[in-house]
N, CA, C and O atoms as CSV, one atom per row, in Angstrom:
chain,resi,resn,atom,element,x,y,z
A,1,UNK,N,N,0.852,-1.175,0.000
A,1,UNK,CA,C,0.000,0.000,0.000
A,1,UNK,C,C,0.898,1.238,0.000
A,1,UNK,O,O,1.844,1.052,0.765
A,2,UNK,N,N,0.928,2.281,-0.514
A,2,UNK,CA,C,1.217,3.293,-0.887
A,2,UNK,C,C,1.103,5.070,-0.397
A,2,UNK,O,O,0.728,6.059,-1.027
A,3,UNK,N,N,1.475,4.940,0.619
A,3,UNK,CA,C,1.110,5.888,2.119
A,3,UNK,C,C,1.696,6.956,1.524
A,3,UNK,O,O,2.813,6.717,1.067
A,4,UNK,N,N,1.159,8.408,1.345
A,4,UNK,CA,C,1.946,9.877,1.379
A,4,UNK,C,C,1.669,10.345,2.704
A,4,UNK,O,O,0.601,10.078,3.254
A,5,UNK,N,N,2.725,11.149,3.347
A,5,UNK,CA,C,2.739,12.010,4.163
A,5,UNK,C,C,2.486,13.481,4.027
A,5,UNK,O,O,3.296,14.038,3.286
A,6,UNK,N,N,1.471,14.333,4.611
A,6,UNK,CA,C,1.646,15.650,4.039
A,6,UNK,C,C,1.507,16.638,5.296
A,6,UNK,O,O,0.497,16.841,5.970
A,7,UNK,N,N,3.032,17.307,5.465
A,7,UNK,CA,C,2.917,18.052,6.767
A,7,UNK,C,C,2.303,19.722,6.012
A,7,UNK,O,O,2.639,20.409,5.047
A,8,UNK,N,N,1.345,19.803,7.006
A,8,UNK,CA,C,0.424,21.106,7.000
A,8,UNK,C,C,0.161,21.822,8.030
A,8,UNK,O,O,0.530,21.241,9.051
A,9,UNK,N,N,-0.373,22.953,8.253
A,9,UNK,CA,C,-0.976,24.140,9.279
A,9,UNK,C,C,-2.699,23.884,9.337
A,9,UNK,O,O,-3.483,23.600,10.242
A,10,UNK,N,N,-2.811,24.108,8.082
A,10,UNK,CA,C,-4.999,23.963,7.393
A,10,UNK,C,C,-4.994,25.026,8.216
A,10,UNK,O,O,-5.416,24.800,9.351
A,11,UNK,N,N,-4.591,26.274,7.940
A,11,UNK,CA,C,-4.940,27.415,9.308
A,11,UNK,C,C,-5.233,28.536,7.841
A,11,UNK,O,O,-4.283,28.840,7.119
A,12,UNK,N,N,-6.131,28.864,7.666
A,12,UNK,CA,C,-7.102,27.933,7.894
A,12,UNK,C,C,-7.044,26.671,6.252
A,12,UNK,O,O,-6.372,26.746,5.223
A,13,UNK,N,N,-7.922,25.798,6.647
A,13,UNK,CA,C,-8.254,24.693,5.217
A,13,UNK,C,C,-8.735,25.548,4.557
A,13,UNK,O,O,-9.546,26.432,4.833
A,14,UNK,N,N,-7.992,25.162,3.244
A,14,UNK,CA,C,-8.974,25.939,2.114
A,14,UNK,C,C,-8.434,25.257,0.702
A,14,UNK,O,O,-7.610,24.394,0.401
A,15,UNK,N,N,-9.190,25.967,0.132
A,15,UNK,CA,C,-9.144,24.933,-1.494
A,15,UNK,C,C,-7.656,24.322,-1.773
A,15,UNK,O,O,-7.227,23.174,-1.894
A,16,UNK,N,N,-7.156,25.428,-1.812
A,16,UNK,CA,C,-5.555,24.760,-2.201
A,16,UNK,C,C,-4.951,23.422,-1.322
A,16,UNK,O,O,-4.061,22.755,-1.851
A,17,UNK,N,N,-5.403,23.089,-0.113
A,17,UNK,CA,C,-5.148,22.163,0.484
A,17,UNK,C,C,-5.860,20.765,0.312
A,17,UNK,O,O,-5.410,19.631,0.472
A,18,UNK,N,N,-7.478,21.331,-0.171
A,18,UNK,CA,C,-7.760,19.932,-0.786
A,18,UNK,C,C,-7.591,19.953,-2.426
A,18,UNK,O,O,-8.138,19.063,-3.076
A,19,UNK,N,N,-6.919,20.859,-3.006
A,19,UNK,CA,C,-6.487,20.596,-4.024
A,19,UNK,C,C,-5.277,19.591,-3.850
A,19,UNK,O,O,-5.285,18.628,-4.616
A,20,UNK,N,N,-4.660,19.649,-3.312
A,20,UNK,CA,C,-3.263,19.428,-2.487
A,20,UNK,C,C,-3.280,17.272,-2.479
A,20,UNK,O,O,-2.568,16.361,-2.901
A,21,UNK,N,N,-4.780,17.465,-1.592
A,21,UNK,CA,C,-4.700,16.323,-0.981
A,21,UNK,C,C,-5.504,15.043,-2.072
A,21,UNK,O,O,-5.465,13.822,-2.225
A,22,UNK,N,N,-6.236,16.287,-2.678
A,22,UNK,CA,C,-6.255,15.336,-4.639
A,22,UNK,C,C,-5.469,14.741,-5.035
A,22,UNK,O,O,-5.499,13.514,-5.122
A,23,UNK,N,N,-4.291,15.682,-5.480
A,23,UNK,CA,C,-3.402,15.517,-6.145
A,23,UNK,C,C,-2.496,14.711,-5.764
A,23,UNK,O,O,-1.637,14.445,-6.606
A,24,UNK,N,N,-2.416,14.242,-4.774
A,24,UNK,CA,C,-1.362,13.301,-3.869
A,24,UNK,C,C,-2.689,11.862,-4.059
A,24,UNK,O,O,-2.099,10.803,-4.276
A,25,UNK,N,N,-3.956,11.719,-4.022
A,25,UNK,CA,C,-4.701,10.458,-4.547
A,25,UNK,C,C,-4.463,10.203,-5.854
A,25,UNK,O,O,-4.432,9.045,-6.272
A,26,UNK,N,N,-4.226,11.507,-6.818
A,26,UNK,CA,C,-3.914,10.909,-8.038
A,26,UNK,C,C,-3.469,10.583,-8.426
A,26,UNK,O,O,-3.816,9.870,-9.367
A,27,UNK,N,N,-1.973,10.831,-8.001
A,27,UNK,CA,C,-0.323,10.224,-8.034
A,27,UNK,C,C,0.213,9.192,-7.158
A,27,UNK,O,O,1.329,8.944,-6.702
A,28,UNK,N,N,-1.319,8.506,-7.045
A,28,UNK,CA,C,-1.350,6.787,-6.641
A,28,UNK,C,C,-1.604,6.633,-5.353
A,28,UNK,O,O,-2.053,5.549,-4.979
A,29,UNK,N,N,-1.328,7.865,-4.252
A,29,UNK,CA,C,-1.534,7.546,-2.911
A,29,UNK,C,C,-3.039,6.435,-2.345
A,29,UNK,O,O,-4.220,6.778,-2.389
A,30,UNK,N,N,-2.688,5.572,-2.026
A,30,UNK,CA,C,-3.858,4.941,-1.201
A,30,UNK,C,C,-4.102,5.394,0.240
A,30,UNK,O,O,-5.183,5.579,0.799
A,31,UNK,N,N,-2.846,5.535,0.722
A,31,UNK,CA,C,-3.709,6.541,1.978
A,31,UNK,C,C,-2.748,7.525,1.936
A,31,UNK,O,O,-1.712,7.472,1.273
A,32,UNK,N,N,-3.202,8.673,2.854
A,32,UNK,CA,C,-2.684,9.617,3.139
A,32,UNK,C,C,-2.635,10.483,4.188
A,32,UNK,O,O,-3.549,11.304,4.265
A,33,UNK,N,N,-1.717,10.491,5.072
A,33,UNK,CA,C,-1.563,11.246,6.768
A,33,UNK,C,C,-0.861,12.381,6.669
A,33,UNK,O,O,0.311,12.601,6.364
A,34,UNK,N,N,-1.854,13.141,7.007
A,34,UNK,CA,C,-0.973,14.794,7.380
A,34,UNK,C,C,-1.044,15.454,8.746
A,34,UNK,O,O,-2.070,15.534,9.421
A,35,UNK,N,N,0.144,15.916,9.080
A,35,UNK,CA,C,0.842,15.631,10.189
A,35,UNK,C,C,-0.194,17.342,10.369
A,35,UNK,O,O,-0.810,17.883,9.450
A,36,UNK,N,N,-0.122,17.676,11.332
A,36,UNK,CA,C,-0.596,19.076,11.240
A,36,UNK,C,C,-0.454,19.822,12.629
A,36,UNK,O,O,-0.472,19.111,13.634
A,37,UNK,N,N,-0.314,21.209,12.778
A,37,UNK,CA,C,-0.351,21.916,14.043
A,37,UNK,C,C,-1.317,21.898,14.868
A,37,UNK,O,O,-2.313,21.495,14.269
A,38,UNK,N,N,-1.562,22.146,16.035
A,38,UNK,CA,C,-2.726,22.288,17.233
A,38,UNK,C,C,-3.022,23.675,17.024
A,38,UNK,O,O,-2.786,24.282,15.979
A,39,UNK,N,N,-3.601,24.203,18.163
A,39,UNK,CA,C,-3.816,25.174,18.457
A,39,UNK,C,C,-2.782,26.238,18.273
A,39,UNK,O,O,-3.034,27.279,17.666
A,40,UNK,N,N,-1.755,26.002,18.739
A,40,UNK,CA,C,-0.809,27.072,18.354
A,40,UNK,C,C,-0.090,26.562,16.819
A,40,UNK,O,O,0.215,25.393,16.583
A,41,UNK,N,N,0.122,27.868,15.732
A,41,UNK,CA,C,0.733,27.163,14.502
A,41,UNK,C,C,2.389,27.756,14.935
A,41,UNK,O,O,2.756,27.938,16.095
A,42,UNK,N,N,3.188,27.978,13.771
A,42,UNK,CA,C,4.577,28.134,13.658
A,42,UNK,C,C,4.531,29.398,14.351
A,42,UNK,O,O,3.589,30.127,14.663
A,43,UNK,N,N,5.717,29.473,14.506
A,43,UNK,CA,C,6.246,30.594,16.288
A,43,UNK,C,C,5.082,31.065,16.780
A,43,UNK,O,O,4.916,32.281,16.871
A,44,UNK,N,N,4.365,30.404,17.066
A,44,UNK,CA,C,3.580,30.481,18.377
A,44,UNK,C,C,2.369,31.526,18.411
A,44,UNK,O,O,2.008,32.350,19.252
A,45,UNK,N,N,1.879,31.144,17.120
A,45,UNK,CA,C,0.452,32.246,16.566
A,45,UNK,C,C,-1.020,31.246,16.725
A,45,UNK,O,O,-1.300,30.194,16.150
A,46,UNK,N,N,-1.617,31.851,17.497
A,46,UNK,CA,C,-3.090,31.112,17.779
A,46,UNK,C,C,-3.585,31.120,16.389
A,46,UNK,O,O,-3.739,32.093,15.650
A,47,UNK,N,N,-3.858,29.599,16.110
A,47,UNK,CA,C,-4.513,29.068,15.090
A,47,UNK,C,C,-6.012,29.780,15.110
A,47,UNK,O,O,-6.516,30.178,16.160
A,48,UNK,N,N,-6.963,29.940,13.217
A,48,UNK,CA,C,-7.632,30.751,13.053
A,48,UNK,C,C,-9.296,29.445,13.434
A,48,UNK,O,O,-10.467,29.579,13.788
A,49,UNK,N,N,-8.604,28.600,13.161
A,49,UNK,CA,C,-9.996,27.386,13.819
A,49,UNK,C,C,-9.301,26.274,14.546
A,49,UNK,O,O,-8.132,26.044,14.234
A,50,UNK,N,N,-10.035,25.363,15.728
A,50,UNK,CA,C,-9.319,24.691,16.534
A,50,UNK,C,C,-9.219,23.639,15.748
A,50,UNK,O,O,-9.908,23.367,14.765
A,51,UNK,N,N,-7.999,22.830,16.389
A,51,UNK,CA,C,-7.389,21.828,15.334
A,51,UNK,C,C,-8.354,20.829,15.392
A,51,UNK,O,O,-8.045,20.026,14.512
A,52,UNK,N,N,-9.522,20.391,16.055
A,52,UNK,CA,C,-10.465,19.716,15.663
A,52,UNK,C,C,-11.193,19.700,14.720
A,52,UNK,O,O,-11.719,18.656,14.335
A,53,UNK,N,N,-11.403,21.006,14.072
A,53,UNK,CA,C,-11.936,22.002,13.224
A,53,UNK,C,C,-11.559,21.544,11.749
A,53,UNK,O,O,-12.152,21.121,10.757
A,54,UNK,N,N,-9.669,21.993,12.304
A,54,UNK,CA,C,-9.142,21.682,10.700
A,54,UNK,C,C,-8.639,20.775,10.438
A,54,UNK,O,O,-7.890,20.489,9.503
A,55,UNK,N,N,-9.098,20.113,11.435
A,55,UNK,CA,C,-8.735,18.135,11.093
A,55,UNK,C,C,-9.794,17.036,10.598
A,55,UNK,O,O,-9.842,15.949,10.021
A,56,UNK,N,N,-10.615,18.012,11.189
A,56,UNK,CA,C,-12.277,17.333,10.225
A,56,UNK,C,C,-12.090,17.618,8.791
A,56,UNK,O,O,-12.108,16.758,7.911
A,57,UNK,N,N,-11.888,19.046,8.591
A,57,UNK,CA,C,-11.623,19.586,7.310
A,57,UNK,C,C,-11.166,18.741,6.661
A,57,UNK,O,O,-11.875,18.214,5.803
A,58,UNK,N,N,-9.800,18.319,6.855
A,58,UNK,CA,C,-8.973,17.231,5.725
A,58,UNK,C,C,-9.152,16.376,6.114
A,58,UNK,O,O,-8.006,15.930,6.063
A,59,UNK,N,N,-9.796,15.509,6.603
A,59,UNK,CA,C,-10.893,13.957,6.815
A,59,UNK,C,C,-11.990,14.189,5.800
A,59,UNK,O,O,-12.191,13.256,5.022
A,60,UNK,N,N,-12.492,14.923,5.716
A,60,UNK,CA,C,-13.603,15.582,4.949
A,60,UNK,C,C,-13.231,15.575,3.430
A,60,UNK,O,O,-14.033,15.053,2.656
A,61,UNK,N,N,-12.165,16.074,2.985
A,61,UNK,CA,C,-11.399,16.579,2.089
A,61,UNK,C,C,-10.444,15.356,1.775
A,61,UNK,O,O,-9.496,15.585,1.025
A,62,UNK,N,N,-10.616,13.999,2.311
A,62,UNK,CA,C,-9.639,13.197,1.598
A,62,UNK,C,C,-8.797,12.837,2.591
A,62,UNK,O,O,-8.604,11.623,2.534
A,63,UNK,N,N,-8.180,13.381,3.524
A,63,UNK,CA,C,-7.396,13.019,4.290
A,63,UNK,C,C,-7.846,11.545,5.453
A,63,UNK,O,O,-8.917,11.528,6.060
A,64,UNK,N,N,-7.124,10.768,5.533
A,64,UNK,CA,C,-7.112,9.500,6.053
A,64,UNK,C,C,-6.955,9.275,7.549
A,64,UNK,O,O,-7.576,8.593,8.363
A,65,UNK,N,N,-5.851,10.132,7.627
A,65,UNK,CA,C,-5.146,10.249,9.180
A,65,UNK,C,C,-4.768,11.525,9.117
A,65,UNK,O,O,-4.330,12.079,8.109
A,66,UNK,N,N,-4.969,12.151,10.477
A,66,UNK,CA,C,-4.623,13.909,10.694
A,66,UNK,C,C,-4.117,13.548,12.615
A,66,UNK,O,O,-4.782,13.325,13.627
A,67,UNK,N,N,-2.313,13.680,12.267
A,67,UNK,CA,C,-2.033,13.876,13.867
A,67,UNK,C,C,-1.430,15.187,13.883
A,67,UNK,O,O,-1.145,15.944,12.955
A,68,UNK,N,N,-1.296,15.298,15.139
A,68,UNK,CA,C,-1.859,16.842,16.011
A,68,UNK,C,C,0.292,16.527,16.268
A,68,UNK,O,O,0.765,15.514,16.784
A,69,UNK,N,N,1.071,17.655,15.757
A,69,UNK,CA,C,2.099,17.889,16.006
A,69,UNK,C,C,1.932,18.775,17.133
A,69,UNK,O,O,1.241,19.764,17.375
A,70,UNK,N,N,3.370,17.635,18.143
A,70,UNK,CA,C,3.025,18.228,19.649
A,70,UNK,C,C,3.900,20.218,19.413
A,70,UNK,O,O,4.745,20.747,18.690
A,71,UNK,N,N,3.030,20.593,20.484
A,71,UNK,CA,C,3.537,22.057,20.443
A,71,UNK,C,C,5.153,22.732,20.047
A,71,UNK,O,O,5.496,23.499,19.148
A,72,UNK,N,N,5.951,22.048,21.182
A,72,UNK,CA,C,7.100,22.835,21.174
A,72,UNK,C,C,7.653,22.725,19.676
A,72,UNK,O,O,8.456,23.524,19.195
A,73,UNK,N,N,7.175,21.757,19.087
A,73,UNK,CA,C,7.726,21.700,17.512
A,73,UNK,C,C,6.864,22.164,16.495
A,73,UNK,O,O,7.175,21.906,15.332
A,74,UNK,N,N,5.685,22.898,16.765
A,74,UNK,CA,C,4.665,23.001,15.947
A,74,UNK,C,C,4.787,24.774,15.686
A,74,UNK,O,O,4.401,25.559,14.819
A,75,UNK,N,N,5.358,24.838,16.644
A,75,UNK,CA,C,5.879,26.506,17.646
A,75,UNK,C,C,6.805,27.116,17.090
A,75,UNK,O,O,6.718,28.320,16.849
A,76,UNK,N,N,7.900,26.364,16.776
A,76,UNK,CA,C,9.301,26.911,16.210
A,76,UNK,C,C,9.175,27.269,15.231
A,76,UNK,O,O,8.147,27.635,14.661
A,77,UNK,N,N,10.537,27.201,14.770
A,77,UNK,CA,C,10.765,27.875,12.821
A,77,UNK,C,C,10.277,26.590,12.404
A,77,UNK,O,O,10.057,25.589,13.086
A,78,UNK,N,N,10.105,26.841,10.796
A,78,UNK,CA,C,10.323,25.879,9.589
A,78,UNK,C,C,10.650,24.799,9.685
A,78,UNK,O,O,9.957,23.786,9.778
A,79,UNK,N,N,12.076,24.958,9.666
A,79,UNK,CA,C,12.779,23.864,9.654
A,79,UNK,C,C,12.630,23.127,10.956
A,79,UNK,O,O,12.892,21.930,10.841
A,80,UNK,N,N,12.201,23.604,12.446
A,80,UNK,CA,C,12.116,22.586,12.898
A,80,UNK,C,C,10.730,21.811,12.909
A,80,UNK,O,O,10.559,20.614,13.138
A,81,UNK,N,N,9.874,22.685,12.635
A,81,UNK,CA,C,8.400,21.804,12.339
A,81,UNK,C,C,8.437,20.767,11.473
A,81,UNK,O,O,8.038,19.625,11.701
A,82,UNK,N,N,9.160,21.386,9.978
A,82,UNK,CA,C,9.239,20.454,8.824
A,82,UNK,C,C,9.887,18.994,9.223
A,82,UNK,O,O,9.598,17.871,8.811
A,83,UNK,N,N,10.855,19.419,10.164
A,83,UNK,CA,C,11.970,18.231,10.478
A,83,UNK,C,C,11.321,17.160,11.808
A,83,UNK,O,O,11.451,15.989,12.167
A,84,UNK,N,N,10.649,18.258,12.188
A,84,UNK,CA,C,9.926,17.461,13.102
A,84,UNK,C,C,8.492,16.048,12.955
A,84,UNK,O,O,8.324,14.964,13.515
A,85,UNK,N,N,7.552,17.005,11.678
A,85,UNK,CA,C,6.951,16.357,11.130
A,85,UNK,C,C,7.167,15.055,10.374
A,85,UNK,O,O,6.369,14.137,10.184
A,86,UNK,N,N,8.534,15.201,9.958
A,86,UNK,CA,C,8.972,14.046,8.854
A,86,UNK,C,C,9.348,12.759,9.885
A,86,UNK,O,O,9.117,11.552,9.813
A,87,UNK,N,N,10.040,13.606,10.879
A,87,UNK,CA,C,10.231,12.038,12.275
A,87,UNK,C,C,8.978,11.300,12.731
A,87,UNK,O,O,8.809,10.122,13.047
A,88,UNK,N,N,8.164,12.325,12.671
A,88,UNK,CA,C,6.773,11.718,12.590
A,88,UNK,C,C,6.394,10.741,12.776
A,88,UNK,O,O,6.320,9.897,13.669
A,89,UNK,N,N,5.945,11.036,11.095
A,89,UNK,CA,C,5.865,10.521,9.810
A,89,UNK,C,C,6.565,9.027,9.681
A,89,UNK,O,O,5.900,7.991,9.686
A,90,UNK,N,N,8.021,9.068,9.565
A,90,UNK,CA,C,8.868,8.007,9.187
A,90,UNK,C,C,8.759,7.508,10.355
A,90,UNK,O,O,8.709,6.310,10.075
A,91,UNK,N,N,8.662,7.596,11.856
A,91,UNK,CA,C,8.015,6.912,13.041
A,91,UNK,C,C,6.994,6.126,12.940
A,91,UNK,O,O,7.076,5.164,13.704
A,92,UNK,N,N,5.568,6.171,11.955
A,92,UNK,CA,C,4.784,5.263,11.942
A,92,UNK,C,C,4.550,3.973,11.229
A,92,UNK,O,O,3.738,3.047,11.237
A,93,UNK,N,N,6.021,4.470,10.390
A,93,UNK,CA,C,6.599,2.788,10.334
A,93,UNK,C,C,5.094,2.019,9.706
A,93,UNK,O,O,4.345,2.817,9.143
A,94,UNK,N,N,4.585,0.482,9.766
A,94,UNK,CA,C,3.506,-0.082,9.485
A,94,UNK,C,C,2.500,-0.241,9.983
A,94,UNK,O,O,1.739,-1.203,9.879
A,95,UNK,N,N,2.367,0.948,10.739
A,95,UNK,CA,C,1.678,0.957,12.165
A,95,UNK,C,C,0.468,1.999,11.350
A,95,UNK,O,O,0.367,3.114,11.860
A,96,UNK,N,N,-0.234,1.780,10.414
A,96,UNK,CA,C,-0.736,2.527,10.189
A,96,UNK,C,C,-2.499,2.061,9.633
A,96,UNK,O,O,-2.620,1.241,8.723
A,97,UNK,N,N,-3.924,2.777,10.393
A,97,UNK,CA,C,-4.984,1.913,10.028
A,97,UNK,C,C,-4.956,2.169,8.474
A,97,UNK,O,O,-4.358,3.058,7.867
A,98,UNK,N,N,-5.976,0.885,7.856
A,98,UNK,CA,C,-6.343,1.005,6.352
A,98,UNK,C,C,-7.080,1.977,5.899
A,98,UNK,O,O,-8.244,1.879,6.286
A,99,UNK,N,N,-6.834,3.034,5.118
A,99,UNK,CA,C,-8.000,3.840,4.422
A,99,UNK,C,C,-8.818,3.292,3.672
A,99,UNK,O,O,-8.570,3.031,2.495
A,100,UNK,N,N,-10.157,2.984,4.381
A,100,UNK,CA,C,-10.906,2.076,3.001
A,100,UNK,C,C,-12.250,2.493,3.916
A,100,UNK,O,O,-13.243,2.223,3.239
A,101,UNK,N,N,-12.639,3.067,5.239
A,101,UNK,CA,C,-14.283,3.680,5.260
A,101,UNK,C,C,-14.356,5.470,5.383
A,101,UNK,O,O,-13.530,6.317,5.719
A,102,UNK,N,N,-15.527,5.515,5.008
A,102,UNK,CA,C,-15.957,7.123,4.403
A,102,UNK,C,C,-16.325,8.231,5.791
A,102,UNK,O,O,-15.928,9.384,5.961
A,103,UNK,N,N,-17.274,7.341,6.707
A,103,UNK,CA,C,-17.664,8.242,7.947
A,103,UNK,C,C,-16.538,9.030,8.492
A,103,UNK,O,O,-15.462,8.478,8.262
A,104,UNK,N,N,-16.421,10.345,9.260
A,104,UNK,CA,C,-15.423,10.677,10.208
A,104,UNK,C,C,-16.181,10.744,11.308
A,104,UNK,O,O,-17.406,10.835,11.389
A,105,UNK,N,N,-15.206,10.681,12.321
A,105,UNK,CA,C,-15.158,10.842,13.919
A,105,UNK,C,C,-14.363,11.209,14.368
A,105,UNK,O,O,-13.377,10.971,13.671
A,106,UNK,N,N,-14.028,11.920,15.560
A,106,UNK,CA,C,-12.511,11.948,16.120
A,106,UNK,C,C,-12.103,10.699,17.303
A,106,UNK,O,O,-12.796,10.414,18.280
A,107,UNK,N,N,-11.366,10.339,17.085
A,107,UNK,CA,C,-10.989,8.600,17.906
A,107,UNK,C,C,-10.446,9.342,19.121
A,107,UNK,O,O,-9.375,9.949,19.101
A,108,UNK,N,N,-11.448,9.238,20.441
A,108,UNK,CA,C,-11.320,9.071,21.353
A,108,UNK,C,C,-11.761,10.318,22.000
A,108,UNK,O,O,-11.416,10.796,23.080
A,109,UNK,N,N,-12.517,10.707,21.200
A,109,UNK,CA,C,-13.028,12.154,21.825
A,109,UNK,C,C,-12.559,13.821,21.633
A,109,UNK,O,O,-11.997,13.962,20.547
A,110,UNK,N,N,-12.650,15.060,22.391
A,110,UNK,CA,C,-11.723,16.035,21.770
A,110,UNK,C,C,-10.827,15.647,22.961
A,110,UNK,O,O,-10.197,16.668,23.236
A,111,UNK,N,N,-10.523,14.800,23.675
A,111,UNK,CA,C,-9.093,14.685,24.371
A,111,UNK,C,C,-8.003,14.147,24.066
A,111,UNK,O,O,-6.947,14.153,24.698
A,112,UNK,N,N,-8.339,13.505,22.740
A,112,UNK,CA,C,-7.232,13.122,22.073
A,112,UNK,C,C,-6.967,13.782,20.580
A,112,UNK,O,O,-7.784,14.447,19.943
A,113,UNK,N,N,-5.558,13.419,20.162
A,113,UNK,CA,C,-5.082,14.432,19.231
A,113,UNK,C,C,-4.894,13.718,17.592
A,113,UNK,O,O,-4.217,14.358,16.787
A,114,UNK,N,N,-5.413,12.611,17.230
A,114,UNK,CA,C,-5.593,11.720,16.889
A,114,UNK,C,C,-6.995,12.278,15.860
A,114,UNK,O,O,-7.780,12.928,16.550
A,115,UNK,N,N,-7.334,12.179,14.740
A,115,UNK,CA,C,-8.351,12.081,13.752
A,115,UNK,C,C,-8.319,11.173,12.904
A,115,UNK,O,O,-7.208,11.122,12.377
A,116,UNK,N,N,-9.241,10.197,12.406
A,116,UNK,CA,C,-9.145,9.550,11.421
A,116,UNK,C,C,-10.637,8.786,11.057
A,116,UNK,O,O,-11.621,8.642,11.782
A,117,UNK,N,N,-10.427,8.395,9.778
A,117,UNK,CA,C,-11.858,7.711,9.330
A,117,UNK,C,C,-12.104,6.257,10.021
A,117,UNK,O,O,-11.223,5.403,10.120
A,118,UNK,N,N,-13.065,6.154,10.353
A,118,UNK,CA,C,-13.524,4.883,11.042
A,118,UNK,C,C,-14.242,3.548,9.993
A,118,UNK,O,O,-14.628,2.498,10.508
């Protein structure tokens, strides 16, 4: 199976991002996880909808799996979000559920940081 990773903000979601997350199904992805900020985005600017918000968004929009990049790295520059995201990412290894149902939910309530299709 054929997993893309796509580290994002969605601060806010908007077309270009599910243009984004098209275009990564069309170029074969079977699933697809994007790593994304919480509440606070890069150096430490209150996000414009809560990350529950814009994690439905790209569940909604195609997205498979949406985890919540923990703060202190979500906070910094660029490069350490980017770098942070990709450890992620390459951390979930085969550990990853199948994209194959349509409903969303958030798995485990808003106390967890975790989105994905059920």
């Amino acid at each position: 199976m054929k997993i893309a990773g796509i580290v994002a903000e969605y601060n806010p979601f908007h077309n270009g991002h599910k243009y984004q997350i098209q275009a990564t199904r069309q170029a074969g992805a079977e699933g697809i996880v994007a790593v994304m900020s919480g509440d606070c985005v890069q150096r430490g600017s209150a996000a414009v909808f809560s990350k529950y918000d814009r994690a439905q968004a790209a569940i909604r929009n195609g997205a498979d799996l949406v985890i919540e990049l923990p703060c202190p790295f979500s906070c910094s520059n660029s490069e350490v979000f980017a770098r942070s995201a990709v450890r992620l990412l390459a951390g979930l290894g085969d550990h990853l559920p199948a994209p194959h149902h349509r409903s969303c939910r958030s798995w485990g309530g808003r106390g967890n940081d975790l989105v994905f299709r059920l």
